[in-house]
C-alpha positions as CSV (number, residue, x, y, z in Angstrom):
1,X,106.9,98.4,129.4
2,X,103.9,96.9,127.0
3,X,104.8,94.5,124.8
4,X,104.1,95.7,121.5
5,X,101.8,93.7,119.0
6,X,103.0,93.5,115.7
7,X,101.3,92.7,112.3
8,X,103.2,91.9,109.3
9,X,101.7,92.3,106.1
10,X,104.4,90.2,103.5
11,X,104.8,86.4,103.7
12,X,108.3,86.0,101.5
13,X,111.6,86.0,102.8
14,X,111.6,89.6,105.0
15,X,108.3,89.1,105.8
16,X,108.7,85.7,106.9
17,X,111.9,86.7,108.9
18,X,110.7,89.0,110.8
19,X,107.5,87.5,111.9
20,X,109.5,84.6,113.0
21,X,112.6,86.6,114.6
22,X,109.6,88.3,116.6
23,X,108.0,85.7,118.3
24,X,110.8,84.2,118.9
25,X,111.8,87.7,121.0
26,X,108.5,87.5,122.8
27,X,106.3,90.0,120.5
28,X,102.9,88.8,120.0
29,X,103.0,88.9,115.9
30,X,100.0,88.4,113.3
31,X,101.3,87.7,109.8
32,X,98.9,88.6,106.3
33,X,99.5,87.0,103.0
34,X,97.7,87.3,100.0
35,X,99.1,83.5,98.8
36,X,96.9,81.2,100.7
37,X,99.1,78.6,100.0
38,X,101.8,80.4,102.7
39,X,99.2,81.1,104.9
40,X,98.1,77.6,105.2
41,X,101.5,75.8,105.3
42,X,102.5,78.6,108.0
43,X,99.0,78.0,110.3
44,X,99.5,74.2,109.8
45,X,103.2,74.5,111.7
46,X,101.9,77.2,114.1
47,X,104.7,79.6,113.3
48,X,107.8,79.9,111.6
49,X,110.9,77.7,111.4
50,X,114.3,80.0,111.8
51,X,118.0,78.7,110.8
52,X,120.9,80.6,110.0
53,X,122.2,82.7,112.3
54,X,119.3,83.1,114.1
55,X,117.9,79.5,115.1
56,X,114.5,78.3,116.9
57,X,110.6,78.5,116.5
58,X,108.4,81.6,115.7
59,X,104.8,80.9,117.2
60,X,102.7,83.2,115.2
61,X,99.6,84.0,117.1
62,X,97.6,84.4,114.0
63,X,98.6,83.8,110.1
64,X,96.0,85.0,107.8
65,X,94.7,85.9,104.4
66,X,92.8,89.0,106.2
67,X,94.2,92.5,106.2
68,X,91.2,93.5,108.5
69,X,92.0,90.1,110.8
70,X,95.5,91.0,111.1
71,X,96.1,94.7,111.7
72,X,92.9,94.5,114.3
73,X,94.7,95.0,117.0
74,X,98.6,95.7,116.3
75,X,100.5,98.9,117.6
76,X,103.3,98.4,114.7
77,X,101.9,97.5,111.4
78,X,105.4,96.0,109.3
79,X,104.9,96.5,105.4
80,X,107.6,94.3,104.2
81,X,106.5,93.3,100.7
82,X,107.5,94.5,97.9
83,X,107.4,98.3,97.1
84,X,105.4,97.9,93.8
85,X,102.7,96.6,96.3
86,X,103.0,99.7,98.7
87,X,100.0,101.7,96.9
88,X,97.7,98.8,97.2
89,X,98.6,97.7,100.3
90,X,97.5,101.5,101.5
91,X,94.5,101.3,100.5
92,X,93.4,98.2,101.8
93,X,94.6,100.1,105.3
94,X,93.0,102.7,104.9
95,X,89.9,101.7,106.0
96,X,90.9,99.5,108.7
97,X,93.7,102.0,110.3
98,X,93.1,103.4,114.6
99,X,94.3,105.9,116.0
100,X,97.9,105.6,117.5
101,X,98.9,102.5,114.9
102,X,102.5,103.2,113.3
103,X,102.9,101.8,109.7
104,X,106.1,101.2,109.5
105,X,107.0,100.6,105.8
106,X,110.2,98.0,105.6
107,X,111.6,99.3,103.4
108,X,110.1,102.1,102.0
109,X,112.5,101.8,98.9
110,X,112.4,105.4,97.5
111,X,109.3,107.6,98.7
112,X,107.2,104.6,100.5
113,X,106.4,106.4,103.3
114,X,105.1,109.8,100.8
115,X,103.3,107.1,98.7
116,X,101.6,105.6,101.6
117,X,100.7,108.9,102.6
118,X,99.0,110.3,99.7
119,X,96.8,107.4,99.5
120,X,95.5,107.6,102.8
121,X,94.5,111.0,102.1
122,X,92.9,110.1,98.7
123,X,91.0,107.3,100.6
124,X,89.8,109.7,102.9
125,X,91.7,107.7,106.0
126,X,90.6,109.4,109.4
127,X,92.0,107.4,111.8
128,X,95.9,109.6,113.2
129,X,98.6,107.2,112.2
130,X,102.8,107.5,112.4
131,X,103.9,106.5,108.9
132,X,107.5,106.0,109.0
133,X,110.0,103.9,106.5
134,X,113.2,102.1,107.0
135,X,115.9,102.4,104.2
136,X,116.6,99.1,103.8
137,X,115.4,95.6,104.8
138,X,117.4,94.7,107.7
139,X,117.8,91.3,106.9
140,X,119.5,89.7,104.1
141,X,117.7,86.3,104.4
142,X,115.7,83.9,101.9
143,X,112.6,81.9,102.8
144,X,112.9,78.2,101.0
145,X,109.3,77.3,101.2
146,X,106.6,78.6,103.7
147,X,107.0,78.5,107.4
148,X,110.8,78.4,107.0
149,X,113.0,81.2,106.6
150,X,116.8,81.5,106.8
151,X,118.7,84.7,107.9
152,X,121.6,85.0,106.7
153,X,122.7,88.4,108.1
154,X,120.9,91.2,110.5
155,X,122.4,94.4,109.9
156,X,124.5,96.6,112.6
157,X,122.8,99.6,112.0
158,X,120.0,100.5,110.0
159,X,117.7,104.0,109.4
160,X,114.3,104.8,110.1
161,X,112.3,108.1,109.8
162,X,108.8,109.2,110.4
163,X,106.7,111.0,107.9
164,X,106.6,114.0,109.2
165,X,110.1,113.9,111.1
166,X,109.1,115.1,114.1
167,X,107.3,111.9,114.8
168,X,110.5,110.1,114.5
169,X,111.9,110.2,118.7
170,X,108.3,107.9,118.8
171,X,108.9,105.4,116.2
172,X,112.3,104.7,116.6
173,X,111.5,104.8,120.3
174,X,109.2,101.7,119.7
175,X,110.8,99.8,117.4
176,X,114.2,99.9,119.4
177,X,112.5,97.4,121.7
178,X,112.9,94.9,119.2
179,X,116.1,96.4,117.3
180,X,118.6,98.5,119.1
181,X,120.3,99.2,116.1
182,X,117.8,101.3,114.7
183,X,118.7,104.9,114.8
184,X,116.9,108.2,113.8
185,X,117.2,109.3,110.1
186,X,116.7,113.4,109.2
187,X,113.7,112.8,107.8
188,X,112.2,110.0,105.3
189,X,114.3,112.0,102.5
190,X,117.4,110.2,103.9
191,X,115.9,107.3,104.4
192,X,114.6,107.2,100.5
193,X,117.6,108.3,99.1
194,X,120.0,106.2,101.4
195,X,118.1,103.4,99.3
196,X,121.2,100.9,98.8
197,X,119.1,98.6,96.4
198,X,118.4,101.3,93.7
199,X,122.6,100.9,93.6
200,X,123.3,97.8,93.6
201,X,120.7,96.0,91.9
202,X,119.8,97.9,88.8
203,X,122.5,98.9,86.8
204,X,124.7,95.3,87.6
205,X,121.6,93.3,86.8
206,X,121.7,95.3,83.5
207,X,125.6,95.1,82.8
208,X,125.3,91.2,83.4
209,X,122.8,90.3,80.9
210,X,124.9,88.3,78.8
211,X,125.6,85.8,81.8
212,X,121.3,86.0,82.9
213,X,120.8,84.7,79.4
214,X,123.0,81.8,79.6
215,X,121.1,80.0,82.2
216,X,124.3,79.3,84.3
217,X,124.3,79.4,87.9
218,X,126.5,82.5,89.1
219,X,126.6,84.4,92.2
220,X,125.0,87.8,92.1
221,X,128.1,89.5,94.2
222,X,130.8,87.5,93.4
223,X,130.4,87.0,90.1
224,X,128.5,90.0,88.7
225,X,130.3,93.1,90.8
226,X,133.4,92.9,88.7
227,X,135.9,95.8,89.2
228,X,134.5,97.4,85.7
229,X,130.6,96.9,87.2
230,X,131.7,98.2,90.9
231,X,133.2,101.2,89.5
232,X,130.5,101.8,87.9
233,X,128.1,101.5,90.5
234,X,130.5,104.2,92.5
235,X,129.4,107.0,89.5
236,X,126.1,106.3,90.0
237,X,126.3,106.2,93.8
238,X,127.8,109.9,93.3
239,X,124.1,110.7,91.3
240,X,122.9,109.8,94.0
241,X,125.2,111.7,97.3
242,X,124.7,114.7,94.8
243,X,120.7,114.6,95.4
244,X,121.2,114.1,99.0
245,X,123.1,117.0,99.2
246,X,120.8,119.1,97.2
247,X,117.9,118.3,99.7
248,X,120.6,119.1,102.9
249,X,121.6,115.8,103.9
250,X,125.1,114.3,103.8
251,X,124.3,110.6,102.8
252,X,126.8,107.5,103.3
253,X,128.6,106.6,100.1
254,X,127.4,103.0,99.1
255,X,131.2,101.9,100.6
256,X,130.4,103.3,103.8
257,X,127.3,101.9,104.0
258,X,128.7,98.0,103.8
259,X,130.9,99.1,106.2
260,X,128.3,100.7,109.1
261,X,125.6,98.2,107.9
262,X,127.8,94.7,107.7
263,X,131.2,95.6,109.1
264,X,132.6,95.2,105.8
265,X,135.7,97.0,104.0
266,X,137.7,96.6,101.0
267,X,139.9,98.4,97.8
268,X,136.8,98.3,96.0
269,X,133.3,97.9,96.1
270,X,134.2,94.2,94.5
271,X,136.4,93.3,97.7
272,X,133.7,95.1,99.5
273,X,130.5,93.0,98.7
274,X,132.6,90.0,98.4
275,X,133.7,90.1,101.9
276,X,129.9,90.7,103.2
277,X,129.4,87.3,104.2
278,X,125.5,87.4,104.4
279,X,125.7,87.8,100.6
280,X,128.1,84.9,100.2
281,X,125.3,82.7,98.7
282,X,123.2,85.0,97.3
283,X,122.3,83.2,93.9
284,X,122.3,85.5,90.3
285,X,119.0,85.7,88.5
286,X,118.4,83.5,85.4
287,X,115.6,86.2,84.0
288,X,116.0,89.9,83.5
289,X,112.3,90.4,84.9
290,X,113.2,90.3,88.5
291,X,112.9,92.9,90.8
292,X,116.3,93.9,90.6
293,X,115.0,96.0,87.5
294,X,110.6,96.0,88.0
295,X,110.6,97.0,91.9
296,X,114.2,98.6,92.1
297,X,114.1,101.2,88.8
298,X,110.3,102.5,89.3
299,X,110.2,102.9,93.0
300,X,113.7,103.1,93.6
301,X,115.8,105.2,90.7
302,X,112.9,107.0,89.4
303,X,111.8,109.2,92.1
304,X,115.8,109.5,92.8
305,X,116.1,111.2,89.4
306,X,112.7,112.8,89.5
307,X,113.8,115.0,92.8
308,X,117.7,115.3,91.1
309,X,116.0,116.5,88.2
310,X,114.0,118.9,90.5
311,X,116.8,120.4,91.8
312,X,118.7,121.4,89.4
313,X,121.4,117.8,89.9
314,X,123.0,115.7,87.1
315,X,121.7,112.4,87.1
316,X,122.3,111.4,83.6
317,X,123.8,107.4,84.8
318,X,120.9,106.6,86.5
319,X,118.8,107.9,84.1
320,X,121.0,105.8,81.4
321,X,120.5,102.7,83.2
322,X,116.3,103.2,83.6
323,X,115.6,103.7,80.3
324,X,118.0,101.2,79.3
325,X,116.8,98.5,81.3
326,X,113.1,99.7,80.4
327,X,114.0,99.4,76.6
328,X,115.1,96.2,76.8
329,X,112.9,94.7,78.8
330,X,109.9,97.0,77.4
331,X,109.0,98.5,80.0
332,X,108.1,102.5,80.5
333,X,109.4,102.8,84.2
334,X,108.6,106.6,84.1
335,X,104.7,105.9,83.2
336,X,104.8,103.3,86.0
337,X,107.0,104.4,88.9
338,X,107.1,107.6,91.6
339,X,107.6,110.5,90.6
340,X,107.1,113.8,92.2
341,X,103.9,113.7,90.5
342,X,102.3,110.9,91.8
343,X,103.7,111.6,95.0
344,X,101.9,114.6,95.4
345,X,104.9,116.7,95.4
346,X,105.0,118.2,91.7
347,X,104.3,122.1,92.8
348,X,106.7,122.0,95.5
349,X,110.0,123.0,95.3
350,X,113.3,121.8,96.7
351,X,113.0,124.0,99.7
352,X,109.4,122.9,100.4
353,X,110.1,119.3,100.4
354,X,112.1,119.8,103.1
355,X,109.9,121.6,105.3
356,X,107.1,119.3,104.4
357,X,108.8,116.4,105.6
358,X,109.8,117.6,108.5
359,X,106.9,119.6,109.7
360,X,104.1,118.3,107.7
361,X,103.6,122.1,106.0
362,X,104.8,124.0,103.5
């Protein structure tokens, strides 16, 4: 079997991870970063130092501050930066793109895969590319400084779809050289919507402002998912099982996904996240403007309530917590973020979302 060439375009943490966690399988990887400062510290080592549970040296065959340089030649193009940078991340590709390359967007929070999309076909992109999308990172790692990265967790299962689904037997095909755990998802509507970060990050980030002010260290999980905020959390998570159903699928609850995604179980979400032990460290922010509110309300809730609105589905919580967030931290997430819109998708309806994302028509 060829041994697929990978370029990832991201040099933080997931970025970082997965270059290194790729070499150090055997894939030949290029890495892109727009902070020449990574670039430079990772070219200077020749690769990336990995600890945590996975431990040894990533050569990187080629770290640079060129798009062009680093997609050149790569069957799997990895997006893992964040999704606010999706839109111009496209359009550098689009220029750049050949025929048979898979963009694989990781993740595609909520609609990165229709984003991408749309601007290829604005920019006129000729070249016959798979898009497809993951619905969540499948790392929970941090990098501490360039050319070191620390995973703390690899999950046990995680979903991918291509854009349209019927490409999806290819991709997952592919990347299951690399990841066994990857499975097929219906179609890049599950994937978007099975987005675990527009849960978990938004409305606790919101609820725990009062202890981000203070300036103390606190642990994201253990300290801010109290019982209260984990309840909580669970309404939302209903929003957002109600939109799933509306466009046919039958989507995890945010429980089940800890347990098919870490192995972990509890009472409550509170036992639940606490005994995820990738997340046992993870730090609390000290700043409200963290992308627990500017990457995971615009391009995570907002196209989540822009297609529940779409289809007739209550999604008054989630709307709560967007504009909430957005007032207090004045920001207009709705002028900023996906919506059906901007994704190209504001004449369709319900029903011909669907058969667009699976066919490619409708």
């Amino acid at each position: 079997m060829k041994r697929l060439r990978w370029a990832v375009v991201g040099g933080g943490n997931g970025g970082q991870s997965l270059s290194g966690h790729l070499a150090l399988m055997g894939f030949p990887v290029t890495l892109y970063d727009i902070v020449p400062e990574t670039i430079r510290a990772i070219r200077k080592k020749g690769g990336i130092e990995l600890d945590g549970i996975v431990k040894g040296f990533g050569q990187i065959e080629l770290a640079t501050e060129s798009l062009a340089e680093a997609i050149d030649r790569a069957d799997i193009i990895a997006v893992v930066t964040p999704a606010i940078a999706h839109r111009s991340v496209a359009k550098g590709c689009a220029p750049l793109l050949k025929d048979g390359q898979v963009v694989f967007i990781h993740p595609g929070a909520t609609g990165g895969a229709l984003e991408f999309r749309r601007v290829l076909e604005d920019e006129k992109c000729r070249a016959h590319v798979t898009i497809a999308e993951s619905n969540s990172l499948i790392y929970a790692c941090r990098s501490p400084q360039p050319g070191h990265a620390s995973i703390l967790g690899i999950k046990d299962f995680l979903v991918v779809a291509a854009l349209p689904s019927k490409d999806n037997s290819h991709v997952v095909d592919l990347l299951n050289q690399a990841f066994p755990q990857i499975r097929p998802g219906k179609n890049v509507l599950e994937t978007s919507l099975g987005n675990p970060n527009a849960m978990m990050h938004p409305g606790p980030t919101l609820l725990n402002t009062s202890l981000i002010d203070s300036g103390k260290d606190w642990l994201y999980y253990w300290d801010g998912i109290t019982p209260s905020i984990g309840a909580f959390v669970e309404t939302i998570d209903q929003e957002r099982i109600s939109v799933g159903r509306a466009y046919g699928l039958d989507l995890p609850s945010i429980r089940e996904w800890y347990k098919i995604s870490y192995g972990a179980v509890g009472e409550n979400l509170t036992e639940i996240v606490r005994n995820t032990k990738a997340y046992a460290g993870v730090k609390g922010q000290k700043s409200l403007r963290t992308r627990y509110l500017l990457e995971d309300i615009p391009m995570g809730l907002v196209p989540m309530i822009s297609m529940g609105q779409l289809a007739g589905v209550d999604v008054a919580r989630m709307e709560t917590v967007a504009r909430m967030a957005g007032f207090l931290i004045g920001e207009d997430f709705f002028a900023t973020g996906r919506t059906l819109e901007n994704l190209g998708l504001s004449k369709m309806t319900a029903s011909d979302i669907i058969r667009f994302v699976e066919t490619d028509k409708w």
